[in-house]
Short mmCIF file of the C-alpha atoms (twelve columns), coordinates in Angstrom:
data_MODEL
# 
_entry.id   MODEL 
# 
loop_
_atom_site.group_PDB 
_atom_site.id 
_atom_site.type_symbol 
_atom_site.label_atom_id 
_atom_site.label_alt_id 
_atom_site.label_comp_id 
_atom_site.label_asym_id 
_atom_site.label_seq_id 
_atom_site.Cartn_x 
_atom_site.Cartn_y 
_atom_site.Cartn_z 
_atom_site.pdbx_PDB_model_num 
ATOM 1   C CA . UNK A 1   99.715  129.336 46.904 1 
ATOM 2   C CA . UNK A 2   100.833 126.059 45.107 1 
ATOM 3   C CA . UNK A 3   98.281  124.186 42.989 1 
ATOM 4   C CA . UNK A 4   99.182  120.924 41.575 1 
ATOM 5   C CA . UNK A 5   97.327  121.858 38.602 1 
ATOM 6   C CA . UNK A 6   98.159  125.080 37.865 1 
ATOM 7   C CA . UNK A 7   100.642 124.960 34.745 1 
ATOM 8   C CA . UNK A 8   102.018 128.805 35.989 1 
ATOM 9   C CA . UNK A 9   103.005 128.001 38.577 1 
ATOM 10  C CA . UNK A 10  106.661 128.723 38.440 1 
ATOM 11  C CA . UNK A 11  105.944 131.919 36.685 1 
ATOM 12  C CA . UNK A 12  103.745 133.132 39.687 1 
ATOM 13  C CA . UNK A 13  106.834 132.453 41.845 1 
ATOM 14  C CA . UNK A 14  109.406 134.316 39.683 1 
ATOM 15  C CA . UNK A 15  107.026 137.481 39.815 1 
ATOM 16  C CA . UNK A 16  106.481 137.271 42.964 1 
ATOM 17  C CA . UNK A 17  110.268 137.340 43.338 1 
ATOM 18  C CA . UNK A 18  111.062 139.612 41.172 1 
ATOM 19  C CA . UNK A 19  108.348 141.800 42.746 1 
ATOM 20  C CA . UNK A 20  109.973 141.828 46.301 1 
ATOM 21  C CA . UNK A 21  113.320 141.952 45.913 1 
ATOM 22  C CA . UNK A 22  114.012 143.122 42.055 1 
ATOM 23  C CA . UNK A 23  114.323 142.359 38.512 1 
ATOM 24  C CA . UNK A 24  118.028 141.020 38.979 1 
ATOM 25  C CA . UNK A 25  116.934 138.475 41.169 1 
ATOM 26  C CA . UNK A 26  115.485 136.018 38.519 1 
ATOM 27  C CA . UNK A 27  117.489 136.941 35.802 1 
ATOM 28  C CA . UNK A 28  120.199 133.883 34.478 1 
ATOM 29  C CA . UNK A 29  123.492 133.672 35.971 1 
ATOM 30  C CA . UNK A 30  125.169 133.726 32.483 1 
ATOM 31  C CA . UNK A 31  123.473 136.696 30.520 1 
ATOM 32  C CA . UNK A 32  125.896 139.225 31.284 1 
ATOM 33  C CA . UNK A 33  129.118 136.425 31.069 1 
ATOM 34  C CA . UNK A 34  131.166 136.115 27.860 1 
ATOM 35  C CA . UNK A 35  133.961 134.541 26.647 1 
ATOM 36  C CA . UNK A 36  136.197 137.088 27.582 1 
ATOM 37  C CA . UNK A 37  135.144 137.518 31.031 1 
ATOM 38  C CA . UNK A 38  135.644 133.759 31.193 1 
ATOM 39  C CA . UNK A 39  139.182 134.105 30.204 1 
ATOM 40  C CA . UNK A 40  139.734 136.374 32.614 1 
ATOM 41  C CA . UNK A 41  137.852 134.423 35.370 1 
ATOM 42  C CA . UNK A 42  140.176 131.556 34.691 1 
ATOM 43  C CA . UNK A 43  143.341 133.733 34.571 1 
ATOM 44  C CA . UNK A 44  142.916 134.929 38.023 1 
ATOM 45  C CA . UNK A 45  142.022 131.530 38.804 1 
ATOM 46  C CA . UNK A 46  145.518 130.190 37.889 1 
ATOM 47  C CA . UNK A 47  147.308 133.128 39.311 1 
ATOM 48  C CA . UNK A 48  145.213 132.278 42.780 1 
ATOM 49  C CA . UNK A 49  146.021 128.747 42.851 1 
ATOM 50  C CA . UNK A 50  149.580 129.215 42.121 1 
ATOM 51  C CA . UNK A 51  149.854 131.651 45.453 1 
ATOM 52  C CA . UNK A 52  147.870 129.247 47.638 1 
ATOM 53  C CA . UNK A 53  150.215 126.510 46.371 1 
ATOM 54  C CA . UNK A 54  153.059 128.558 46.922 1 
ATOM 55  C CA . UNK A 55  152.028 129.818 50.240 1 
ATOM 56  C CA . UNK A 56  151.038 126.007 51.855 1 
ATOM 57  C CA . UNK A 57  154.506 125.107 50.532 1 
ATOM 58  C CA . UNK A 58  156.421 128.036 52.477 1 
ATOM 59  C CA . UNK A 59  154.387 126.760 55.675 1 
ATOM 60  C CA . UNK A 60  154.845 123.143 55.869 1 
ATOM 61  C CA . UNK A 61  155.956 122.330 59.474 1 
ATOM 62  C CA . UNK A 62  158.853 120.099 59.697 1 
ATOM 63  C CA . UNK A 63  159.718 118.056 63.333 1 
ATOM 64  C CA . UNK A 64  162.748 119.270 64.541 1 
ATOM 65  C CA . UNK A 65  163.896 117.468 67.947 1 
ATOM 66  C CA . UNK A 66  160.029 117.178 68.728 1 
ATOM 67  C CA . UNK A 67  159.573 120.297 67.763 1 
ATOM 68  C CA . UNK A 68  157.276 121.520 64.869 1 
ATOM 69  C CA . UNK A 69  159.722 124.202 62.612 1 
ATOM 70  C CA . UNK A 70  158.268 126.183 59.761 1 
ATOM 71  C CA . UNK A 71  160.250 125.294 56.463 1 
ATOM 72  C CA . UNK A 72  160.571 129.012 56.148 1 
ATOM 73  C CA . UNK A 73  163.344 129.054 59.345 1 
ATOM 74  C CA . UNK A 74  165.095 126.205 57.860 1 
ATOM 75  C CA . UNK A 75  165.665 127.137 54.401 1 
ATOM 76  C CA . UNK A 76  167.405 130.465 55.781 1 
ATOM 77  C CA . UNK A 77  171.246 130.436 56.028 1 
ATOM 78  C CA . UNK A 78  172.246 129.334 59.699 1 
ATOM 79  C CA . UNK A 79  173.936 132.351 61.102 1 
ATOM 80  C CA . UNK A 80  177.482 131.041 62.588 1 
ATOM 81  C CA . UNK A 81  177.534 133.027 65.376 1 
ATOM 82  C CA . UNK A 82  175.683 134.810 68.077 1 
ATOM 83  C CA . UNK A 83  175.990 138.905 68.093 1 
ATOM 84  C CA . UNK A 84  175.614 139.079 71.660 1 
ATOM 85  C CA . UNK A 85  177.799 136.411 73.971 1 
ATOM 86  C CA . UNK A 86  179.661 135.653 70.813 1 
ATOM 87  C CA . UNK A 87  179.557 131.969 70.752 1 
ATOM 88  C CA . UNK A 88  179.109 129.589 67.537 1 
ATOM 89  C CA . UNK A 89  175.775 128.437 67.142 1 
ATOM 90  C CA . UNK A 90  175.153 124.326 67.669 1 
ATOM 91  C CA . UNK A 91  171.729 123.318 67.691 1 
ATOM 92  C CA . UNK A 92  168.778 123.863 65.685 1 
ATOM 93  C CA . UNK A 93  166.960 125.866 68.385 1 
ATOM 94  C CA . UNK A 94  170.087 128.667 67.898 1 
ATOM 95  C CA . UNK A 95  169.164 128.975 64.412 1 
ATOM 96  C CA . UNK A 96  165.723 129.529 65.039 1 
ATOM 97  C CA . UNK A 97  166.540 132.187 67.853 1 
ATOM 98  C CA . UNK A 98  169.091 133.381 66.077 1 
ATOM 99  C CA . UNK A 99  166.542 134.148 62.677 1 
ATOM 100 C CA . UNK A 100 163.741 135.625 65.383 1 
ATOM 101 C CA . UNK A 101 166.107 137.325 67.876 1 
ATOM 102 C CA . UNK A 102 169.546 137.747 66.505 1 
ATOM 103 C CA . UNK A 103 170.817 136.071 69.617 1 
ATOM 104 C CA . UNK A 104 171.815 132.443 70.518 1 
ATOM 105 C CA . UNK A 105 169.212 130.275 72.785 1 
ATOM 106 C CA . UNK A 106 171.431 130.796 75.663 1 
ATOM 107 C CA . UNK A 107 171.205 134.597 75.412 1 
ATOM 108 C CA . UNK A 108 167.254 134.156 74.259 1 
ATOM 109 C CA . UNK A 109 166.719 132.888 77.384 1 
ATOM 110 C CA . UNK A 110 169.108 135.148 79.520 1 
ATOM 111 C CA . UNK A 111 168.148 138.070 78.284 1 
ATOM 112 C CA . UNK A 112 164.995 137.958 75.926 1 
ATOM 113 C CA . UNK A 113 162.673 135.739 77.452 1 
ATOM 114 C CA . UNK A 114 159.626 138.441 79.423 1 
ATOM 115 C CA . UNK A 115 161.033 140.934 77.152 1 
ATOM 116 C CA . UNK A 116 160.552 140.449 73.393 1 
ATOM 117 C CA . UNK A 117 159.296 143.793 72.917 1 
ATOM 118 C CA . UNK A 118 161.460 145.709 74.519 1 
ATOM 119 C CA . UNK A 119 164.489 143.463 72.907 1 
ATOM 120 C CA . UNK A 120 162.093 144.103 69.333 1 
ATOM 121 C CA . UNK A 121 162.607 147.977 69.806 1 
ATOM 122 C CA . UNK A 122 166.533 147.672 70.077 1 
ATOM 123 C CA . UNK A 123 167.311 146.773 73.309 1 
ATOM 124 C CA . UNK A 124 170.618 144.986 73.831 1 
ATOM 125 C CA . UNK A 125 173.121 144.237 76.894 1 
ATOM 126 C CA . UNK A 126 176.415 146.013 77.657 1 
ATOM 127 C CA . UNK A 127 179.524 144.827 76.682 1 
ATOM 128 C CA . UNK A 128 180.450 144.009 80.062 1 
# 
């Protein structure tokens, strides 16, 4: 179909385009754009990048004892004490099972550990 002489060329193409998959398909990006629909393109712009920002700041992972810790866990108020045995938190892996599991490590692993979703629905120990 190409010829190096033919001066058409490119119009042949666009028609045969246009032809097989529609009008739309050759028309310019910007025909139907206007300055308002640019402002508003660049208003939800801003409003995206602030999220994303916000968002990848909220997840930064922070080494704790070797252990990656979301910033999220952290910034949280350290609960004092654990609901279930009672005893004052100490270490950092308290306040992170204390955030996820209202319960110390000590009880995490006692009593949690196999059975998050049964300790998710409300599940607790006796007093005793």
């Amino acid at each position: 179909m190409k010829n190096d002489n033919d001066p058409n060329y490119i119009v042949k193409v666009e028609q045969a385009i246009a032809q097989k998959f529609g009008e739309e398909t050759i028309q310019n990006p910007t025909n139907g754009w206007d300055e308002n629909k640019e402002k508003v393109y660049l208003e939800q712009a801003q409003e995206l990048y602030k999220k994303q920002k916000k968002n990848d700041e909220s997840n930064d992972k922070v080494d704790v004892n070797g252990i990656k810790v979301s910033k999220k866990l952290l910034s949280r108020d350290s609960k004092t004490g654990c609901p279930v045995c009672k005893a004052f938190s100490h270490s950092t892996r308290d306040d992170v099972s204390l955030v996820k599991f209202e319960c110390c490590y000590k009880c995490y692993i006692k009593w949690v550990e196999g059975r998050e979703e049964r300790w998710q629905e409300g599940w607790r120990p006796n007093e005793t």
